[in-house]
C-alpha positions as a Markdown table, in Angstrom:
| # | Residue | x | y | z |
|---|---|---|---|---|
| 1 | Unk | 6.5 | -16.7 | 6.9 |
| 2 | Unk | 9.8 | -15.6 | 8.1 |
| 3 | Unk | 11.9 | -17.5 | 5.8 |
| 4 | Unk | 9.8 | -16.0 | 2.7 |
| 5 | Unk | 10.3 | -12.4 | 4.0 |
| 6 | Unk | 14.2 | -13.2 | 4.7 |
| 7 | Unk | 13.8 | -14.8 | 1.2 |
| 8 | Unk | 11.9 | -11.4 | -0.5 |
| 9 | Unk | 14.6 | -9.2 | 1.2 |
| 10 | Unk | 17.6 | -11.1 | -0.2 |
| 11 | Unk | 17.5 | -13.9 | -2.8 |
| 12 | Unk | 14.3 | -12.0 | -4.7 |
| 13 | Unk | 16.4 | -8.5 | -4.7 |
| 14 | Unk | 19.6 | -9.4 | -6.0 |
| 15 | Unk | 18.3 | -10.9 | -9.6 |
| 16 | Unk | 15.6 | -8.3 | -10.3 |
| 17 | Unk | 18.2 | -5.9 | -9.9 |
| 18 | Unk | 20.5 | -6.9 | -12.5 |
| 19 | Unk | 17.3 | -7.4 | -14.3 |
| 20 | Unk | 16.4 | -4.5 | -14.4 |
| 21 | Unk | 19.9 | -2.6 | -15.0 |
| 22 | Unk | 20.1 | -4.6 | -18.0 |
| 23 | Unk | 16.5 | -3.8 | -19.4 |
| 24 | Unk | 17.4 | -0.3 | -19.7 |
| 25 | Unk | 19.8 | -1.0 | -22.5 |
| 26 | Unk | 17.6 | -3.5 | -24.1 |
| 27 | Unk | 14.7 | -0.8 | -24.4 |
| 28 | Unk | 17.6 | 1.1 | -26.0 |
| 29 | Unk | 17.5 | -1.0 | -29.1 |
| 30 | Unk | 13.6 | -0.2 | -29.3 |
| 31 | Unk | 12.7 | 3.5 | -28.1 |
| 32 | Unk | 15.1 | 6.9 | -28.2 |
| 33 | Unk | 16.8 | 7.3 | -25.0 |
| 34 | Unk | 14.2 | 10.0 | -23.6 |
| 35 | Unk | 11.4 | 7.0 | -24.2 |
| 36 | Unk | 13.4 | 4.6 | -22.7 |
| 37 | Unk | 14.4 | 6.4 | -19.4 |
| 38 | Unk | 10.7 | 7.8 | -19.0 |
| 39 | Unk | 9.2 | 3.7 | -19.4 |
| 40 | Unk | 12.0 | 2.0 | -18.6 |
| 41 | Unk | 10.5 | 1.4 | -14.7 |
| 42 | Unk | 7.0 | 0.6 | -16.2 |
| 43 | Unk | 8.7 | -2.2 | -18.4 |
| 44 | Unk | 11.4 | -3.6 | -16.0 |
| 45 | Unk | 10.1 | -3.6 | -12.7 |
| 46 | Unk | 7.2 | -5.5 | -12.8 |
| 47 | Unk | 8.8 | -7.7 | -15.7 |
| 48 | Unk | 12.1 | -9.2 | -12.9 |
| 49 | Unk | 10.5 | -8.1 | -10.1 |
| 50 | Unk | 7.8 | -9.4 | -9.8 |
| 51 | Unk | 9.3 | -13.0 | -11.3 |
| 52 | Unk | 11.6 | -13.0 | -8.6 |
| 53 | Unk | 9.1 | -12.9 | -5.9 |
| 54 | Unk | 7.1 | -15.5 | -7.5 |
| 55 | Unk | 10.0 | -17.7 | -7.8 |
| 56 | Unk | 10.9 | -17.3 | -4.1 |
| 57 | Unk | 7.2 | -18.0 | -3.4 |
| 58 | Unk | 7.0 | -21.1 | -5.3 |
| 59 | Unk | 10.2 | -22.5 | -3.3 |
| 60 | Unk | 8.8 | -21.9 | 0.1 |
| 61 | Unk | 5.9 | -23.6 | -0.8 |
| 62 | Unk | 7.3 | -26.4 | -2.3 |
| 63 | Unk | 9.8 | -26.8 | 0.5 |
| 64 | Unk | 6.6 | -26.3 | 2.9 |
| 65 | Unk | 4.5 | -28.7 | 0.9 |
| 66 | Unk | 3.5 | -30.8 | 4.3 |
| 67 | Unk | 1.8 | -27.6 | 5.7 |
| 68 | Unk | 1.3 | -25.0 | 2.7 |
| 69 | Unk | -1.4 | -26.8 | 1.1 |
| 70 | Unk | -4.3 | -24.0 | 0.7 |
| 71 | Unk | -4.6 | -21.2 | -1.0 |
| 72 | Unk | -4.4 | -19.1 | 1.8 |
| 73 | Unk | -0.9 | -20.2 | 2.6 |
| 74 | Unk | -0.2 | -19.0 | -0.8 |
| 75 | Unk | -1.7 | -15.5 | -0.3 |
| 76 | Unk | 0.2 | -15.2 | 3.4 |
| 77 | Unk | 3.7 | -16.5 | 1.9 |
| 78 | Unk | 3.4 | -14.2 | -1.0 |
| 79 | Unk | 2.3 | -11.4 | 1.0 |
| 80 | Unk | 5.6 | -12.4 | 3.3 |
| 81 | Unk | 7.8 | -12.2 | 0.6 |
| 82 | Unk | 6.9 | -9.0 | -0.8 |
| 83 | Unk | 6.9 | -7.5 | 2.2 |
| 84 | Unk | 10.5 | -8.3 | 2.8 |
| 85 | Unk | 11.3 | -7.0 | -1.2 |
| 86 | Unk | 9.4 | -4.0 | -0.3 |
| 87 | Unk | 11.7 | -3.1 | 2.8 |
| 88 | Unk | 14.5 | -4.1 | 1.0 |
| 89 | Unk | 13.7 | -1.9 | -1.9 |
| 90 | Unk | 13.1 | 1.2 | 0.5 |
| 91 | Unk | 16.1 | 0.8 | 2.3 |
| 92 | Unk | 18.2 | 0.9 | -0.8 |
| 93 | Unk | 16.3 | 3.8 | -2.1 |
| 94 | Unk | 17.0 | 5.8 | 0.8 |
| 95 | Unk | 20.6 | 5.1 | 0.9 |
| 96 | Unk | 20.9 | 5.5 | -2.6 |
| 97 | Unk | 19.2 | 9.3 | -2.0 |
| 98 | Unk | 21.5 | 9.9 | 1.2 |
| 99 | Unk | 24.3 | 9.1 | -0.9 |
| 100 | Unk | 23.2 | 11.7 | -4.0 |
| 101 | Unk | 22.8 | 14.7 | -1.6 |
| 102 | Unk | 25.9 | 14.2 | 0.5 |
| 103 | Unk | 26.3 | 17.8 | 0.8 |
| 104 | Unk | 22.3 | 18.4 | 1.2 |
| 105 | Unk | 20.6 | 17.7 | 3.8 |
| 106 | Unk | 18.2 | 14.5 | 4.7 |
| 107 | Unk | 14.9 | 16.2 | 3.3 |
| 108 | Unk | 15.0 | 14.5 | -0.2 |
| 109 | Unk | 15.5 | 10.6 | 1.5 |
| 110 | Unk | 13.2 | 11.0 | 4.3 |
| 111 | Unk | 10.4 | 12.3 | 1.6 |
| 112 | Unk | 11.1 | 9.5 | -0.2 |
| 113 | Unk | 11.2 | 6.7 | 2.5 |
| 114 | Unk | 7.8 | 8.1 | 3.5 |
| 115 | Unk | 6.2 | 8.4 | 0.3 |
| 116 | Unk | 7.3 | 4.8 | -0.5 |
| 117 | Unk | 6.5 | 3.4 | 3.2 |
| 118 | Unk | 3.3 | 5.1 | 2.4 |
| 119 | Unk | 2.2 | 4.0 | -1.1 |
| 120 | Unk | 4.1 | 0.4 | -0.4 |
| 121 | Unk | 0.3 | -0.7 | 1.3 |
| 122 | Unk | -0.5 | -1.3 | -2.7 |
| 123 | Unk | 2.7 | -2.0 | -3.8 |
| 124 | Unk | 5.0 | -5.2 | -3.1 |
| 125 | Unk | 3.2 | -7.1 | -0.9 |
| 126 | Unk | -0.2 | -7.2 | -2.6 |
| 127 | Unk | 1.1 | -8.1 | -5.9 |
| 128 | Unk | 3.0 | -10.6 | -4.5 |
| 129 | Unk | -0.2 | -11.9 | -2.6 |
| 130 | Unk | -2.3 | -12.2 | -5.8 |
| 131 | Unk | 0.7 | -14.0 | -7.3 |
| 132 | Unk | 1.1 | -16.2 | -4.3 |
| 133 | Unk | -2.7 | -17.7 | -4.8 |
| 134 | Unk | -1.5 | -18.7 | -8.1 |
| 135 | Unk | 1.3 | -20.2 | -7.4 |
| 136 | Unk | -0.8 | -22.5 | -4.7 |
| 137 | Unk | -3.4 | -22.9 | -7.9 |
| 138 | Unk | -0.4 | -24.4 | -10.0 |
| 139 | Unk | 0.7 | -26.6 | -7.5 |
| 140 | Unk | -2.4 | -28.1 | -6.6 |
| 141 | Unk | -3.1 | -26.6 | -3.5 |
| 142 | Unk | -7.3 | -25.7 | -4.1 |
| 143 | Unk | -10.1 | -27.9 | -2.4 |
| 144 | Unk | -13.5 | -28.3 | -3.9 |
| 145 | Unk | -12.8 | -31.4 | -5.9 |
| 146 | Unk | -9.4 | -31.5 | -8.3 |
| 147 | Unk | -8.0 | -29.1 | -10.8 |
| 148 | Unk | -7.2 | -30.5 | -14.3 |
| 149 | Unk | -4.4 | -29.5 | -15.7 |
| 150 | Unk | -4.7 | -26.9 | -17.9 |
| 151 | Unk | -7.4 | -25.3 | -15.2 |
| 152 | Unk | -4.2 | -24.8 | -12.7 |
| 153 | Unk | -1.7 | -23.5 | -15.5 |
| 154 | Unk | -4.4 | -21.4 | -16.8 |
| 155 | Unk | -5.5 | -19.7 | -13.1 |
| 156 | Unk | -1.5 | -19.7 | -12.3 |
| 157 | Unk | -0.8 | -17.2 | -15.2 |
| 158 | Unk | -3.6 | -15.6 | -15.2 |
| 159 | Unk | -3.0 | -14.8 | -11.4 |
| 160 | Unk | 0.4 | -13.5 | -12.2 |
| 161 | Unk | 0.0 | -11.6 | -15.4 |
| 162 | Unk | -2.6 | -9.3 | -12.8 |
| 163 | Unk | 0.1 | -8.5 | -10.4 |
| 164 | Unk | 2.4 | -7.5 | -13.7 |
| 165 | Unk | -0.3 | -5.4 | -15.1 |
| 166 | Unk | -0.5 | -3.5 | -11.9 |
| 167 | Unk | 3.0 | -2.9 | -11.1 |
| 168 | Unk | 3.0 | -1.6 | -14.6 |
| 169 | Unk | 0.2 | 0.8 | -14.1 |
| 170 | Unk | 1.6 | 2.0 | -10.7 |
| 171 | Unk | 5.4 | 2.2 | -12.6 |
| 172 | Unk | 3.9 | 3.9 | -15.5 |
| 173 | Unk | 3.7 | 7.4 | -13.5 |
| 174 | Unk | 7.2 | 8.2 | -14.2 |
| 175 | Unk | 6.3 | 8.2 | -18.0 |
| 176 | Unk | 3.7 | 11.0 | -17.5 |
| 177 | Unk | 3.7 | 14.5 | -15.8 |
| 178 | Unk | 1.0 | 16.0 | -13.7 |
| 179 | Unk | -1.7 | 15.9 | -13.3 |
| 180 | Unk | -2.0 | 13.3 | -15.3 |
| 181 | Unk | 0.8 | 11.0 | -13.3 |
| 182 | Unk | -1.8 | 11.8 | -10.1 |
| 183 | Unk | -4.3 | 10.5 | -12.0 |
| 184 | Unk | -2.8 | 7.0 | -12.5 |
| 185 | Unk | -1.5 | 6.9 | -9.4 |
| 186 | Unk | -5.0 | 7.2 | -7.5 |
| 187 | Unk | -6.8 | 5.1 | -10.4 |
| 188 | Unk | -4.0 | 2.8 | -10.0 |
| 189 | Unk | -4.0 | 2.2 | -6.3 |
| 190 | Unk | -7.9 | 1.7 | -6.3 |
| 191 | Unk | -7.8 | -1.0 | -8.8 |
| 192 | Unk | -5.2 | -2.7 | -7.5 |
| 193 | Unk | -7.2 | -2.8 | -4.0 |
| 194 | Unk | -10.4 | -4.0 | -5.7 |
| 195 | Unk | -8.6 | -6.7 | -7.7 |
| 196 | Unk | -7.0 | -7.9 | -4.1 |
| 197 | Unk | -10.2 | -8.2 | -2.3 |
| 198 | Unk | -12.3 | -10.0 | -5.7 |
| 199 | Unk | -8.9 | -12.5 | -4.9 |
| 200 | Unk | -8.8 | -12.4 | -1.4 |
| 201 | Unk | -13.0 | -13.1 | -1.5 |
| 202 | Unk | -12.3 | -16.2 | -3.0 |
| 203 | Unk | -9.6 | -17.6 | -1.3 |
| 204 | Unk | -11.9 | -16.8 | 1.9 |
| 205 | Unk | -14.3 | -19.1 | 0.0 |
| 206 | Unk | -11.3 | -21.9 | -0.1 |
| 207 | Unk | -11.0 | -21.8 | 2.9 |
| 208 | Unk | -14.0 | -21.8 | 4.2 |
| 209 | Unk | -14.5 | -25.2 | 2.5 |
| 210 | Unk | -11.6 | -26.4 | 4.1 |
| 211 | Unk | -13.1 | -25.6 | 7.6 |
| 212 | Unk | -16.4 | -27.8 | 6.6 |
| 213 | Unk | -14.2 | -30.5 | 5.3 |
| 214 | Unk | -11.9 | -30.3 | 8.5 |
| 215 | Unk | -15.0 | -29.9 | 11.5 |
| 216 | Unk | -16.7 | -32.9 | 9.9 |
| 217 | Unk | -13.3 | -35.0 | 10.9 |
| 218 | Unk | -12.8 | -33.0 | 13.9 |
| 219 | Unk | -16.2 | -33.4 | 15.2 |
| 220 | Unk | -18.3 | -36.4 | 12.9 |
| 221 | Unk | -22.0 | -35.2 | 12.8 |
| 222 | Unk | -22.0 | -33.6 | 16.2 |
| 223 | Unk | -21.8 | -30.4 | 15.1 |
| 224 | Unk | -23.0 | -27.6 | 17.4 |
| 225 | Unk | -24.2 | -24.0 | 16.8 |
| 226 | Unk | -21.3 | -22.8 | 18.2 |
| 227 | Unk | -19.3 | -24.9 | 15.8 |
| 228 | Unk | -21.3 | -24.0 | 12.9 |
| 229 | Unk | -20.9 | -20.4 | 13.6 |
| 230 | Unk | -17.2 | -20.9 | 14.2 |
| 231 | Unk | -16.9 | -22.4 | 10.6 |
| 232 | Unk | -19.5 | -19.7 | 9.3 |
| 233 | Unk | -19.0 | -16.3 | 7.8 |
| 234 | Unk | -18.2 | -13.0 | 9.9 |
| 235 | Unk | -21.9 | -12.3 | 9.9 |
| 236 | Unk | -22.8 | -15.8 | 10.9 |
| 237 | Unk | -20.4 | -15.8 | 14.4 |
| 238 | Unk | -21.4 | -11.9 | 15.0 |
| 239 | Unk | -25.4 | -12.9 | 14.8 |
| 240 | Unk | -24.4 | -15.9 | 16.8 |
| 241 | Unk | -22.9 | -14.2 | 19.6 |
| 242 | Unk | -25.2 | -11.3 | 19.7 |
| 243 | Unk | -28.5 | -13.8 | 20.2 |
| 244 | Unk | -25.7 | -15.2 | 23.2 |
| 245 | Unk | -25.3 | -12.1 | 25.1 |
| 246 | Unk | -28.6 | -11.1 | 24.8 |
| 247 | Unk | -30.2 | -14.8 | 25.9 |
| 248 | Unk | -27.0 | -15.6 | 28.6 |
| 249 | Unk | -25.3 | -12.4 | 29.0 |
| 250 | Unk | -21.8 | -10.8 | 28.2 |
| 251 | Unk | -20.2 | -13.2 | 29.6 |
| 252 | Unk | -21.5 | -16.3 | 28.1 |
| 253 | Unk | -21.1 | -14.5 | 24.5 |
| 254 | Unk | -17.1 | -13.3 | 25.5 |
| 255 | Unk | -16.5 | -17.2 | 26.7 |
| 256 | Unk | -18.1 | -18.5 | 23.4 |
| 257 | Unk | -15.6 | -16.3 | 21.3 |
| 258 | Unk | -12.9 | -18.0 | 23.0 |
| 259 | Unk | -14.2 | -21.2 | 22.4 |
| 260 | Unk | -14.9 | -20.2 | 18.6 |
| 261 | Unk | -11.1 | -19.5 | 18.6 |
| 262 | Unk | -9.4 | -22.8 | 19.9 |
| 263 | Unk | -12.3 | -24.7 | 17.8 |
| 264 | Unk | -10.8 | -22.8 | 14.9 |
| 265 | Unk | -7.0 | -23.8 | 16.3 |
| 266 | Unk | -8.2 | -27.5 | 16.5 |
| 267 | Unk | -9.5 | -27.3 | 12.6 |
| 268 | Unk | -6.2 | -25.7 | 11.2 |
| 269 | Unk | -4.0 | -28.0 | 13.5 |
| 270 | Unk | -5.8 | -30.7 | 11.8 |
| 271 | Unk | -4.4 | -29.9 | 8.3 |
| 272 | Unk | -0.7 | -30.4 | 9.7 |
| 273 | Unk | -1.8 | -33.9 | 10.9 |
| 274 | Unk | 1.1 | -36.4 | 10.7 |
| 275 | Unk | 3.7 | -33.4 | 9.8 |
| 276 | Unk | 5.5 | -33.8 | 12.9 |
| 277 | Unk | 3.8 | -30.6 | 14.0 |
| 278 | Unk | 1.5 | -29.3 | 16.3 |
| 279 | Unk | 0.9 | -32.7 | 17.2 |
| 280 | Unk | -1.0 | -32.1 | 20.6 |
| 281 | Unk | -4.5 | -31.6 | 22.2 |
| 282 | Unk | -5.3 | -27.8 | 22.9 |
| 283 | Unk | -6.7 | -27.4 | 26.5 |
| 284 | Unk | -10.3 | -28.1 | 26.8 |
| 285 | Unk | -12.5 | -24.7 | 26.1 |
| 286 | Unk | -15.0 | -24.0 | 28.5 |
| 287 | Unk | -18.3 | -25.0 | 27.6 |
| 288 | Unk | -21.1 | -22.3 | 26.5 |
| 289 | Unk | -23.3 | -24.1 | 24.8 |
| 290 | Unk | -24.9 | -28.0 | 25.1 |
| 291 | Unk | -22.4 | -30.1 | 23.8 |
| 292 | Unk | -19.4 | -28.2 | 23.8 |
| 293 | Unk | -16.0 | -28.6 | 22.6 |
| 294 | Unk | -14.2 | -31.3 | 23.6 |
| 295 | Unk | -10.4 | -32.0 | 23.6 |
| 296 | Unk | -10.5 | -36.0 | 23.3 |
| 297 | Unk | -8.3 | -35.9 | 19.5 |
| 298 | Unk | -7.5 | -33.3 | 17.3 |
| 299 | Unk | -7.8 | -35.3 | 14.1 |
| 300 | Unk | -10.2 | -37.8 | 12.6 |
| 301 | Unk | -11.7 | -39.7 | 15.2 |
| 302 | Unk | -15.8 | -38.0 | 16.0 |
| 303 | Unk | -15.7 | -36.3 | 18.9 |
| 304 | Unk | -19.0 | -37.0 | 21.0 |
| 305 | Unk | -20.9 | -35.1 | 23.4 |
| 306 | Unk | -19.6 | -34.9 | 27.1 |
| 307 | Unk | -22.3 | -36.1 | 29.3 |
């Protein structure tokens, strides 16, 4: 993760700069030079920017390829490196602003760090997510039974024409005046929110197969309700821990919790199997339930009941 921030911050910056300094005079060819100053952000940004960040994406992940293999990793990674674009990006706005009112005072670059720190929850990093899942699409990276194809190119570009069209949208406010740039804005940000969670809903799906796929190694056919629950859905592990503390207490329900979590590190350690890392046994949980966890591998041989 902290090589595809450093990687946003840097190597993703420099090119959609220069991309985007030399879009200005290519829109001149096309619009007058009122049209092209007012869309020239709407048109550029998301057009280098948000290539760049896929770019960087796709090279940690296939420099990662032994442990980015869901798309999950995607969505983090690309979340990671637009993150470190979206600092980067603020930082140079604000110097750029100190450096136009050097005989003002710091009212105009504060307002703008803050409005950007502030609108940057929708901004950067959640394009960059969507794009992310794509780019994990493309290569591959999906479980449920293979991808053909032209299934993974199509989910790829489809995944990042999104994150264009909603950088446009958000860009697009500097072509328009209020109230009608307020407008956009708001309708913009909402969208852009709701498109992220339809995407992040299904990756949570992906991954959810991949914790059945990985507790039936882990554990063969000895599955226990606290296992089931740990693999579940939110509302599956809150119902299961609720019926706990009301049949065995708090504490049996606050111990079960912790044993839901290191059945959960076990499972994801699982994927990195033969990588060189994590390769160790977590300490054995303490038991809750009848048949608890139990610490004998973290990979692929069944792990029985303790008697």
């Amino acid at each position: 993760m902290f090589a595809a921030f450093i990687g946003g911050a840097t190597t993703a910056v420099y090119p959609a700069l220069k991309g985007n300094d030399l879009y200005g005079a290519f829109l001149l060819n096309f619009m007058s030079e009122e049209n092209a100053l007012g869309w020239k952000a709407a048109l550029s940004g998301p057009t280098t920017e948000e290539w760049t960040k896929m770019t960087c994406t796709l090279v940690i992940m296939l420099i990662a390829k032994d442990t980015m293999t869901r798309p999950m990793h995607g969505l983090v990674v690309g979340a990671s490196t637009g993150l470190g674009f979206q600092i980067m990006e603020n930082i140079s706005y604000g110097v750029q602003g100190s450096i136009n009112h050097l005989q003002g005072d710091l009212t105009q670059p504060l307002t703008t760090g803050i409005t950007r720190f502030l609108t940057g929850f929708s901004s950067h990093n959640l394009y960059s997510a969507i794009s992310g899942v794509g780019v994990a699409i493309l290569l591959g990276r999906t479980l449920g039974g293979p991808w053909s194809r032209s299934r993974r190119i199509t989910g790829f570009v489809g995944l990042c024409v999104l994150p264009w069209f909603l950088h446009f949208s958000w860009n697009a406010i500097g072509a328009f005046t209020p109230p009608l740039s307020l407008i956009i804005a708001v309708v913009s940000t909402i969208v852009s929110f709701i498109v992220f969670a339809l995407v992040l809903r299904w990756v949570w799906r992906q991954e959810r197969l991949y914790l059945t796929e990985a507790a039936t190694q882990v554990t063969g056919n000895k599955l226990t309700e606290l296992h089931q629950a740990a693999i579940g859905t939110r509302k599956t592990r809150k119902t299961y821990l609720k019926q706990l503390k009301k049949t065995h207490g708090k504490t049996a329900a606050k111990t079960a919790h912790t044993d839901m979590h290191t059945y959960l590190e076990h499972l994801q350690a699982w994927a990195r199997r033969h990588t060189g890392i994590d390769e160790h046994t977590y300490p054995t949980p303490t038991p809750t339930t009848p048949n608890p966890l139990d610490d004998d591998t973290l990979y692929l041989t069944p792990v029985g009941s303790r008697s």
